[in-house]
VOKOLRO-799737 format. One record per residue (C-alpha): x, y, z. Coordinates in steps of 0.05 Angstrom, whole numbers. Each point is the difference from the previous one (the first is absolute). Layout:
BEGIN
<nuvo X="X" Y="Y" Z="Z"/>
...
This chain:
BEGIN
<nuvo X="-100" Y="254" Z="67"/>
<nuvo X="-31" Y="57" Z="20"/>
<nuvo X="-53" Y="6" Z="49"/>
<nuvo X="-65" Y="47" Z="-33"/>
<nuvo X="-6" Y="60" Z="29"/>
<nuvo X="-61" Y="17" Z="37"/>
<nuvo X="-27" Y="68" Z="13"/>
<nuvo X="23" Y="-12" Z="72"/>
<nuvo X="74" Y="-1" Z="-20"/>
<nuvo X="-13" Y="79" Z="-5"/>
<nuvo X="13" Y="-7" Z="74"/>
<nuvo X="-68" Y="9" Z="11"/>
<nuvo X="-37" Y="-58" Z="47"/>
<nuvo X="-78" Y="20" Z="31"/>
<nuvo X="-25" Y="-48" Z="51"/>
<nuvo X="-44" Y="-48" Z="-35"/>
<nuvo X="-41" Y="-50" Z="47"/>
<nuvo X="-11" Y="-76" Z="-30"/>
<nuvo X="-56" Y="-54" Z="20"/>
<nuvo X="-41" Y="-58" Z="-27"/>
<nuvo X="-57" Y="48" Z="9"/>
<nuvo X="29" Y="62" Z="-42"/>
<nuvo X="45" Y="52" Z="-2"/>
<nuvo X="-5" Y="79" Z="27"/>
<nuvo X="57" Y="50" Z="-27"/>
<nuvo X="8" Y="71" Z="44"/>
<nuvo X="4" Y="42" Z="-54"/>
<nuvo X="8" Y="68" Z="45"/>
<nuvo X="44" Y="-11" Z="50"/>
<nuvo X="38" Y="-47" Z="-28"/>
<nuvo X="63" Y="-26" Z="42"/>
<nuvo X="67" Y="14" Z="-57"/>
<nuvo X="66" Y="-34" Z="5"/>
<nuvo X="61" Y="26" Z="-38"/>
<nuvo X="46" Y="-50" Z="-35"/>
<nuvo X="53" Y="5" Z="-51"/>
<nuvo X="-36" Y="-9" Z="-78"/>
<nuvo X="63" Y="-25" Z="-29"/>
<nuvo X="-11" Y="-58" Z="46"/>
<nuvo X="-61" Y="-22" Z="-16"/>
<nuvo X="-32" Y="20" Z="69"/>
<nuvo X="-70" Y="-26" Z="1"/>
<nuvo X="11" Y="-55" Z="-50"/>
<nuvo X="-35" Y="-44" Z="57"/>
<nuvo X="-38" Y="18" Z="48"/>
<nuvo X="-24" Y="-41" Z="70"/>
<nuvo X="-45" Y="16" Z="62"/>
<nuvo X="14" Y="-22" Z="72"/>
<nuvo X="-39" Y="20" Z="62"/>
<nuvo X="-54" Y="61" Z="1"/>
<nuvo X="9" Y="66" Z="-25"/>
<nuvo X="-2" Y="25" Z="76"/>
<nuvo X="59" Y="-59" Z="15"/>
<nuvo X="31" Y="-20" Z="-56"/>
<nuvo X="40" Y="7" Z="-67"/>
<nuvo X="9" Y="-12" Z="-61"/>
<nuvo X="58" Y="-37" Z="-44"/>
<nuvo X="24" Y="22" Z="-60"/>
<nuvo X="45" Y="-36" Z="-47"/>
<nuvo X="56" Y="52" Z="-44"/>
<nuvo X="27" Y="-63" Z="-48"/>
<nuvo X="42" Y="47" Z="-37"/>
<nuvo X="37" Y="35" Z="64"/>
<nuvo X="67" Y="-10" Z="-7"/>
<nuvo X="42" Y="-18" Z="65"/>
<nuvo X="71" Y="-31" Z="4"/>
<nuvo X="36" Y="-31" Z="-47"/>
<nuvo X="-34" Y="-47" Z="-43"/>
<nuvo X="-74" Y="21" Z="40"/>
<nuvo X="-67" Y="15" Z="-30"/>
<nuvo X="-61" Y="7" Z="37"/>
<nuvo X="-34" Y="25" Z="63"/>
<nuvo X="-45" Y="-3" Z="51"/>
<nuvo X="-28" Y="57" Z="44"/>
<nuvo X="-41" Y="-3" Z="54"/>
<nuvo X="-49" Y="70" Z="5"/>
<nuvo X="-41" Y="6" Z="68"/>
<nuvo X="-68" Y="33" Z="-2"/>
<nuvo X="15" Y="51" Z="64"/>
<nuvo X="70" Y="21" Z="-15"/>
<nuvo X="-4" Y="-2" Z="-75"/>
<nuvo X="62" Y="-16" Z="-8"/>
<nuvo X="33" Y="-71" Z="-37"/>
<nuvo X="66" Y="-32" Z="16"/>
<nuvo X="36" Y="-44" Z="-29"/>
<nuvo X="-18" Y="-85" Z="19"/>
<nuvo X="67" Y="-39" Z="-4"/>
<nuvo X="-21" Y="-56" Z="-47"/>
<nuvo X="56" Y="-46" Z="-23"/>
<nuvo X="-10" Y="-65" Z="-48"/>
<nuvo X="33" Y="-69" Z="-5"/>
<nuvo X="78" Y="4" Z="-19"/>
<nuvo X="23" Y="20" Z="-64"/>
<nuvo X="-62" Y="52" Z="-5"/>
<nuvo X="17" Y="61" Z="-28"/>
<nuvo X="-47" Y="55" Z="-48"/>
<nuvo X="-57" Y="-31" Z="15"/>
<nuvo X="-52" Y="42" Z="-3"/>
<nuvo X="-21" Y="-7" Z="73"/>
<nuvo X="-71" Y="32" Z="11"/>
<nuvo X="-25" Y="-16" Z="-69"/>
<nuvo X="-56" Y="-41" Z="30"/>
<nuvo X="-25" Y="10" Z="81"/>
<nuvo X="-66" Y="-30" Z="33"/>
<nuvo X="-17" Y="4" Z="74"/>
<nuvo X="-46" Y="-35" Z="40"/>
<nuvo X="-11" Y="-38" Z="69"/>
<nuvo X="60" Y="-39" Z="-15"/>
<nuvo X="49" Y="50" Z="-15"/>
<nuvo X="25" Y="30" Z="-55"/>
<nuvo X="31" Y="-27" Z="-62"/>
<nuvo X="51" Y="45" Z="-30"/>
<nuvo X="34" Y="-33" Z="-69"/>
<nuvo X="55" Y="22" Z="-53"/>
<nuvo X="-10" Y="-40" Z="-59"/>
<nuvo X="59" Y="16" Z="-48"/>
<nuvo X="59" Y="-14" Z="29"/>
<nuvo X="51" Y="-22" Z="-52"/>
<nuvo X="43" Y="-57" Z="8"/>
<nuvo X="48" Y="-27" Z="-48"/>
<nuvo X="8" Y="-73" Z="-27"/>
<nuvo X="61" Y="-1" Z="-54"/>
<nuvo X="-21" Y="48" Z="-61"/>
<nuvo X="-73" Y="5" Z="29"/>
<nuvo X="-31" Y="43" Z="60"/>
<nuvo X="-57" Y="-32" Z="31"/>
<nuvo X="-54" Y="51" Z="34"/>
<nuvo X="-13" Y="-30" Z="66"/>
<nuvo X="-46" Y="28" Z="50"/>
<nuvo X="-21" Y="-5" Z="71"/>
<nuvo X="-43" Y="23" Z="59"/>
<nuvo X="9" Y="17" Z="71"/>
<nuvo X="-51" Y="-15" Z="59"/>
<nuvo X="-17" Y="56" Z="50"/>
<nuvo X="-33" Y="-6" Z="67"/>
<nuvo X="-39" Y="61" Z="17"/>
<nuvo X="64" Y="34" Z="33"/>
<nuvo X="32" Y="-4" Z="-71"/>
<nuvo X="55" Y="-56" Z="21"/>
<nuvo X="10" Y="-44" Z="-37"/>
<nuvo X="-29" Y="-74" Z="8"/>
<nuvo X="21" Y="-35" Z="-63"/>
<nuvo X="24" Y="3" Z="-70"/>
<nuvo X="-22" Y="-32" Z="-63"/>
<nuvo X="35" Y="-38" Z="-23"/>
<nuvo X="56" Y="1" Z="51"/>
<nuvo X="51" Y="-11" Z="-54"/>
<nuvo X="-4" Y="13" Z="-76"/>
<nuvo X="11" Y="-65" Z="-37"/>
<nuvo X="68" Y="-20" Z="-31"/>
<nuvo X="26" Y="18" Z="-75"/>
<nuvo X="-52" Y="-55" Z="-39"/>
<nuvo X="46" Y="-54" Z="-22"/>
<nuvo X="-3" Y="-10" Z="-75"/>
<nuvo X="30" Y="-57" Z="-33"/>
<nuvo X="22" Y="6" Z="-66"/>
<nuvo X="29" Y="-44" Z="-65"/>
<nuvo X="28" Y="30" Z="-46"/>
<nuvo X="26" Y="-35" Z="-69"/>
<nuvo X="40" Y="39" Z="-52"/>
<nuvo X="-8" Y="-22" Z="-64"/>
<nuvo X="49" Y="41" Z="-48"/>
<nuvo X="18" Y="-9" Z="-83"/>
<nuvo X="63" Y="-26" Z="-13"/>
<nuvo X="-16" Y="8" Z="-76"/>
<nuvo X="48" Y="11" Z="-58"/>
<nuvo X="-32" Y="68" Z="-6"/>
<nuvo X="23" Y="28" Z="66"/>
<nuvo X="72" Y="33" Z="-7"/>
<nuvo X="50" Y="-32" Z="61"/>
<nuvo X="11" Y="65" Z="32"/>
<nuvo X="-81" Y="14" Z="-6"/>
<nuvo X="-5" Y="-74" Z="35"/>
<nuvo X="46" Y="29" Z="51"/>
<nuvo X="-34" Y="54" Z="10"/>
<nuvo X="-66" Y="-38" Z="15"/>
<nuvo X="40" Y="-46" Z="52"/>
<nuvo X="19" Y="68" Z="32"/>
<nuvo X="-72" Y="13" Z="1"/>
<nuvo X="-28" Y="-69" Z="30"/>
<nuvo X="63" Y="9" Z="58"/>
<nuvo X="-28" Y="79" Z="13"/>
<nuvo X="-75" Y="-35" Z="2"/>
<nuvo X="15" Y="-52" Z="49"/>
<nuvo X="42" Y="52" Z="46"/>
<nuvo X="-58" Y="40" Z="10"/>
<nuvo X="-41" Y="-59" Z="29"/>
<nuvo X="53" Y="-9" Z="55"/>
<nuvo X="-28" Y="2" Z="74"/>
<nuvo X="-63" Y="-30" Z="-29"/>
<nuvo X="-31" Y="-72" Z="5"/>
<nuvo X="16" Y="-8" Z="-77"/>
<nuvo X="45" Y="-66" Z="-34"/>
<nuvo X="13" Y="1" Z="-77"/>
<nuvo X="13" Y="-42" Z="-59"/>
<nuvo X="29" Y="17" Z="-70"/>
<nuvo X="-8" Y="-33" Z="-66"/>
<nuvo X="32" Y="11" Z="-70"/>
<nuvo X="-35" Y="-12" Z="-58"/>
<nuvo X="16" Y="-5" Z="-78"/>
<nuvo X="-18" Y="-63" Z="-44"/>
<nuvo X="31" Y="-26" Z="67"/>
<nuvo X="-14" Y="2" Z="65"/>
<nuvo X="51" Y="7" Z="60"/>
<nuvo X="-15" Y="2" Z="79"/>
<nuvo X="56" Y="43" Z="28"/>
<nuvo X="-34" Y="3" Z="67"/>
<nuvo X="-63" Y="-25" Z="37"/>
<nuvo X="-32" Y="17" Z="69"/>
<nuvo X="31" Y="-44" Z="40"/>
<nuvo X="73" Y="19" Z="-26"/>
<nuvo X="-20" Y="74" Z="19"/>
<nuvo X="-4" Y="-13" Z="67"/>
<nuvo X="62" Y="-34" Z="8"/>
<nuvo X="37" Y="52" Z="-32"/>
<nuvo X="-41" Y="72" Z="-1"/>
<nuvo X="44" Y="36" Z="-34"/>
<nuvo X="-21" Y="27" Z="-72"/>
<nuvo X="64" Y="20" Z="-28"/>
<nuvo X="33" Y="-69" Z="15"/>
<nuvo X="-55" Y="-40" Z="-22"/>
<nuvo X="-10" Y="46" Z="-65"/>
<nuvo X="86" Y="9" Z="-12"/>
<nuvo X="6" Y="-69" Z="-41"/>
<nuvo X="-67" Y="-1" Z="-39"/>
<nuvo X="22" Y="-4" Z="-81"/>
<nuvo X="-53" Y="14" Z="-53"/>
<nuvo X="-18" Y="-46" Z="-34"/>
<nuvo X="-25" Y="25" Z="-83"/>
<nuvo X="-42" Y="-26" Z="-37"/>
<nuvo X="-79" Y="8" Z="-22"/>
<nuvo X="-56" Y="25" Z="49"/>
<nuvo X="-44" Y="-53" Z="28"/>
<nuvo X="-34" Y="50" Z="50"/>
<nuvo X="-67" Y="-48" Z="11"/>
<nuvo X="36" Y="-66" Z="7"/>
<nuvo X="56" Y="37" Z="61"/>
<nuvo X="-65" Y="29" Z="40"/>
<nuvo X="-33" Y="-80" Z="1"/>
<nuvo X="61" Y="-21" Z="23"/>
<nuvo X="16" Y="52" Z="59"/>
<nuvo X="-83" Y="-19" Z="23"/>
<nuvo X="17" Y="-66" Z="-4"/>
<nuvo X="68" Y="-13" Z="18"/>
<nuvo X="22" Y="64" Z="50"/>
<nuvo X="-67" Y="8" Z="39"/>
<nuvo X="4" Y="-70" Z="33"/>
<nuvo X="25" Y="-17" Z="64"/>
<nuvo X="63" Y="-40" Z="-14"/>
<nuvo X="21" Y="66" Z="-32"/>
<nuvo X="-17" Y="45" Z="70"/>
<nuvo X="-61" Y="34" Z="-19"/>
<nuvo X="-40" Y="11" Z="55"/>
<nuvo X="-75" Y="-24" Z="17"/>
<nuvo X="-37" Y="58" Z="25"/>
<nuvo X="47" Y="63" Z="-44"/>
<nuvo X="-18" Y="36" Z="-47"/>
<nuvo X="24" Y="-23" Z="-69"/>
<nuvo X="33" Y="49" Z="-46"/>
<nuvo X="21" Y="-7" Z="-72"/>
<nuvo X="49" Y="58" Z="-31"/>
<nuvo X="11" Y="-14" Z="-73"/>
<nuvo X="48" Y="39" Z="-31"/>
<nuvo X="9" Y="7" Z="-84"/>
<nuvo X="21" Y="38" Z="-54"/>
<nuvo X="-46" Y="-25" Z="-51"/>
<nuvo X="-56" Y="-47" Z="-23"/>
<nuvo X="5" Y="-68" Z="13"/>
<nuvo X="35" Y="-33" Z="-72"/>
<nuvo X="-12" Y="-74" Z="-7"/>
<nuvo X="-37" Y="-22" Z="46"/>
<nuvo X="-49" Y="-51" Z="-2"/>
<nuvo X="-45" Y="11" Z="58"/>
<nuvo X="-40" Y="64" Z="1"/>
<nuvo X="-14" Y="37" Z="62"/>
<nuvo X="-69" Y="-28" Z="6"/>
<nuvo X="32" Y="-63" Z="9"/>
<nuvo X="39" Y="25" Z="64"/>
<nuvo X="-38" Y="50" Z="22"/>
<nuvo X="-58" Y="-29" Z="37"/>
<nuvo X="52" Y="-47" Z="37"/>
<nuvo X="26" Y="66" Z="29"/>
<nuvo X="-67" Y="32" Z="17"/>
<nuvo X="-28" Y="-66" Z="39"/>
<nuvo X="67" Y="-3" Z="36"/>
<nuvo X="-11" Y="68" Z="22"/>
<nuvo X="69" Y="16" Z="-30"/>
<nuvo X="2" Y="84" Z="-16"/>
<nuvo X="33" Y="19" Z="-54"/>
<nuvo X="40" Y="67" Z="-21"/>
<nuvo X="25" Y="6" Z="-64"/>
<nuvo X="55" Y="44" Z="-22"/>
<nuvo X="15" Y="16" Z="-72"/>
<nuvo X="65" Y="26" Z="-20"/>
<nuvo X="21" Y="46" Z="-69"/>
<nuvo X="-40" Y="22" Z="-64"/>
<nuvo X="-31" Y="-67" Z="-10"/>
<nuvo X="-58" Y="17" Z="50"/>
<nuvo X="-16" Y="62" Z="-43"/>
<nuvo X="-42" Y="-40" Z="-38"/>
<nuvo X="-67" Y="-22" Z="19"/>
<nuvo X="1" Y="-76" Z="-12"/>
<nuvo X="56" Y="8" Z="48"/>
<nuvo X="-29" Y="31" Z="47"/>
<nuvo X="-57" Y="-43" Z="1"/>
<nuvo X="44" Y="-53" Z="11"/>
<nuvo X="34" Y="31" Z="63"/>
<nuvo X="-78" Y="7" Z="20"/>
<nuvo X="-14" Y="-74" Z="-6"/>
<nuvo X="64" Y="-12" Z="42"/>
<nuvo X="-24" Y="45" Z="49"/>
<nuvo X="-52" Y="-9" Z="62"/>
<nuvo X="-59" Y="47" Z="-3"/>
<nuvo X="-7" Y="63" Z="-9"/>
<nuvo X="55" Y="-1" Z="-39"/>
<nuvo X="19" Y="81" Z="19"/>
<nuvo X="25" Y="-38" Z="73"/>
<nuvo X="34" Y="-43" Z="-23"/>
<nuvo X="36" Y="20" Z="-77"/>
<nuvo X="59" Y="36" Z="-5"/>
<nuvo X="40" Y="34" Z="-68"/>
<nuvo X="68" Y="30" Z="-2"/>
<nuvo X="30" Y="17" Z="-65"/>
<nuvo X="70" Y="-37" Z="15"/>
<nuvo X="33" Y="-47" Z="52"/>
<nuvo X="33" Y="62" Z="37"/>
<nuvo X="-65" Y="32" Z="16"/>
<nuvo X="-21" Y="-57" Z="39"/>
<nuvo X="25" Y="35" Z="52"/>
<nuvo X="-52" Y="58" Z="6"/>
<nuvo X="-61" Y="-59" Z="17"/>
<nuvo X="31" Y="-32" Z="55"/>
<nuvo X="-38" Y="41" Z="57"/>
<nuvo X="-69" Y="-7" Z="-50"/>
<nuvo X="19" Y="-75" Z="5"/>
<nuvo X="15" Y="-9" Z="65"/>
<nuvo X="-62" Y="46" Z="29"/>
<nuvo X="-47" Y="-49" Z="-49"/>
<nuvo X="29" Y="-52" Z="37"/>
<nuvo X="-15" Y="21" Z="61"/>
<nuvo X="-66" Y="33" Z="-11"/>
<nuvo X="-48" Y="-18" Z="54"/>
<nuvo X="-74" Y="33" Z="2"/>
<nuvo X="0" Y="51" Z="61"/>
<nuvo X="67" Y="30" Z="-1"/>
<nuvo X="45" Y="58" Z="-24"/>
<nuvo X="65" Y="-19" Z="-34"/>
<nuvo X="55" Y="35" Z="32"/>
<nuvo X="32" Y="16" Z="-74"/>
<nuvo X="-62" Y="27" Z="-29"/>
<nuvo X="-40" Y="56" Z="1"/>
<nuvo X="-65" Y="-53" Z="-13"/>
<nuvo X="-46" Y="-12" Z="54"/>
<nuvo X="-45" Y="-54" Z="0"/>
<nuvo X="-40" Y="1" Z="71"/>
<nuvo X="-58" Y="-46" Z="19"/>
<nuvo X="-36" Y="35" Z="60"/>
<nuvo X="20" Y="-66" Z="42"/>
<nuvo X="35" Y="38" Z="75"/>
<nuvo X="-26" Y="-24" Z="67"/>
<nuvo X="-32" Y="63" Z="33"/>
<nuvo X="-29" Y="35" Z="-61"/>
<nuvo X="-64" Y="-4" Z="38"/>
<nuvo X="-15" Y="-5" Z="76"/>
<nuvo X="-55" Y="-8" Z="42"/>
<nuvo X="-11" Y="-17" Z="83"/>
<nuvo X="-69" Y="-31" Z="9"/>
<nuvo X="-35" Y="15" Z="67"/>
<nuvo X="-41" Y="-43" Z="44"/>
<nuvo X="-61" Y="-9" Z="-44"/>
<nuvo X="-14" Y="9" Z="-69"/>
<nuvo X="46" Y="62" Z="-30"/>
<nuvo X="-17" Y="42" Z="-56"/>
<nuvo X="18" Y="-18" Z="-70"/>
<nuvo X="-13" Y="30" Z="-67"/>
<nuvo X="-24" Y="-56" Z="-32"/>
<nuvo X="-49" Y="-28" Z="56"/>
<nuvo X="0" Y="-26" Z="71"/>
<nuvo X="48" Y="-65" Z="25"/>
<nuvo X="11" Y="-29" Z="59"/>
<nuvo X="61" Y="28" Z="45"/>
<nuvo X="47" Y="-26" Z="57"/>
<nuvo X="24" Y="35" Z="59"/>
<nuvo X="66" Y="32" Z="-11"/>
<nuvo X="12" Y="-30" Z="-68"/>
<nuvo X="40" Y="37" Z="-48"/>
<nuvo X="4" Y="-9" Z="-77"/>
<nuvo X="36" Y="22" Z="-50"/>
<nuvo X="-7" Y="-14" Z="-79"/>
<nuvo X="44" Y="9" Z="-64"/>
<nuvo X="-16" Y="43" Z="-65"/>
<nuvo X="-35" Y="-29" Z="-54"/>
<nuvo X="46" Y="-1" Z="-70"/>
């Protein structure tokens, strides 16, 4: 994310003296310091001392510096003029963070923050941010927070549900096994434990939860599953994955998320139950449910509705159409980054970005002894307190 650009990242900085009381700006003899445009100098802007003994700080977020650094901060006295660099570093594992993006000063130092520093969790990268405590000889006194949190653990069951129908070719079913094996690969590394189910007229557990973690491997546990023919009872094999994988004496968890891939190559064919039979079961277990239509079948609308009904809401997450078993292939990163979609993160394998404005250090402010100045009225302040706040989404 880029910081916005203010006139003062010209390179162009007056002197502007704050209070509680007003504001004066010397607009003829105004004090310039020089700094580099292309990084950002004068983004942020912060006043220590008196304009007879003091300086100013001035954050250049977009200034690159070694490998893997973004952001700076300068320090520009009054009587020389001149800035220099402030050697600012954050927690471990901080890197582009765009240090300087937010600065305040006060009687208790000065708070000088990054707040996008990218950190990644499996397919995701997490924007962390953080701030850094000056006394009023710029050292530093304390960082916030002294450590960026671990990867968020996120626990995941996953049940395959796949047609063993008369319809399906045996090299197509093949091909789908390949698939599943390719899916559950990808998850590797990751707190996730999976199940898979066959369905026809019949119904056939190859593999629960708690047989996955014994033996983790997908092509093994995948090598000796047969299909089994037969009609499409699509509705009755989802009521029985809710009701007879999701349980504990199968290895689902208490506490991870519940996930429900269905995949078909046509409408369900004899079938007694419908899906509004099964359907609410799924939603009030919290079950979510991707739905994955294979071959020309799903060209027609009824079809597709029915993949929709399958499907958790909105049905553009979580539907997917290929034209044959061996393009099943080309959706297994859309798949996977569904999966792992969580709100306030960039996937790694995407060009999407989906940011809530959520980094520690966005905003900054040290209070003074007294009551400091705020833009939306007076509050009481503490000696020496710093505080720092995230972006709003």
């Amino acid at each position: 994310m880029a910081p916005r650009a203010l006139p003062l990242a010209l390179g162009l900085l007056a002197t502007v003296l704050l209070s509680c009381g007003g504001s004066g700006l010397d607009v003829e003899t105004p004090l310039v310091f020089q700094g580099d445009p292309a990084g950002a100098f004068g983004t942020s802007v912060a006043q220590f001392g008196t304009s007879d003994d003091g300086w100013v700080l001035v954050g250049a977020p977009l200034e690159r510096g070694g490998a893997n650094e973004t952001g700076a901060i300068y320090r520009c006295r009054f009587q020389s003029g001149r800035c220099q660099k402030v050697p600012v570093t954050g927690p471990p594992g901080a890197v582009n963070s765009s240090l300087g993006l937010a600065l305040a000063a006060g009687d208790g130092g000065v708070l000088a923050c990054g707040p996008t520093s990218p950190q990644a969790c499996g397919v995701n990268v997490h924007l962390n941010g953080f701030c850094v405590h000056l006394d009023s000889a710029l050292q530093p006194l304390r960082r916030f927070p002294d450590a960026f949190p671990e990867c968020p653990k996120s626990s995941m069951d996953i049940a395959f549900l796949i047609d063993g129908s008369g319809s399906i070719a045996p090299h197509e079913f093949n091909t789908m096994k390949t698939f599943i094996v390719e899916v559950m690969k990808r998850f590797q590394g990751a707190d996730v434990q999976f199940s898979l189910t066959q369905f026809s007229h019949l119904l056939h557990d190859h593999f629960d939860f708690r047989t996955f973690r014994r033996l983790p491997n997908p092509a093994l546990l995948l090598r000796s599953v047969g299909q089994l023919r037969g009609s499409t009872y699509t509705a009755t094999a989802i009521r029985h994955v809710l009701r007879q994988m999701f349980v504990p004496g199968r290895g689902a968890r208490a506490g991870a998320r519940r996930i429900l891939i269905v995949v078909t190559d046509g409408e369900k064919f004899g079938d007694q139950l419908s899906y509004s039979d099964v359907i609410p079961l799924a939603e009030s277990m919290a079950v979510t449910r991707y739905a994955i239509g294979v071959g020309s079948a799903f060209q027609t609308p009824d079809a597709q509705a029915e993949l929709l009904e399958i499907a958790s809401s909105p049905g553009r997450d979580h539907v997917f159409r290929v034209d044959n078993f061996d393009a099943l292939g080309d959706i297994q990163n859309q798949l996977q980054e569904k999966i792992f979609a969580i709100e306030g993160t960039q996937s790694a394998h995407s060009s999407s970005f989906q940011l809530e404005m959520a980094q520690e250090g966005f905003s900054a402010l040290v209070t003074p002894v007294g009551v400091p100045c705020w833009p939306w009225g007076a509050r009481g302040g503490v000696p020496g307190r710093v505080l720092m706040s995230s972006g709003g989404s």
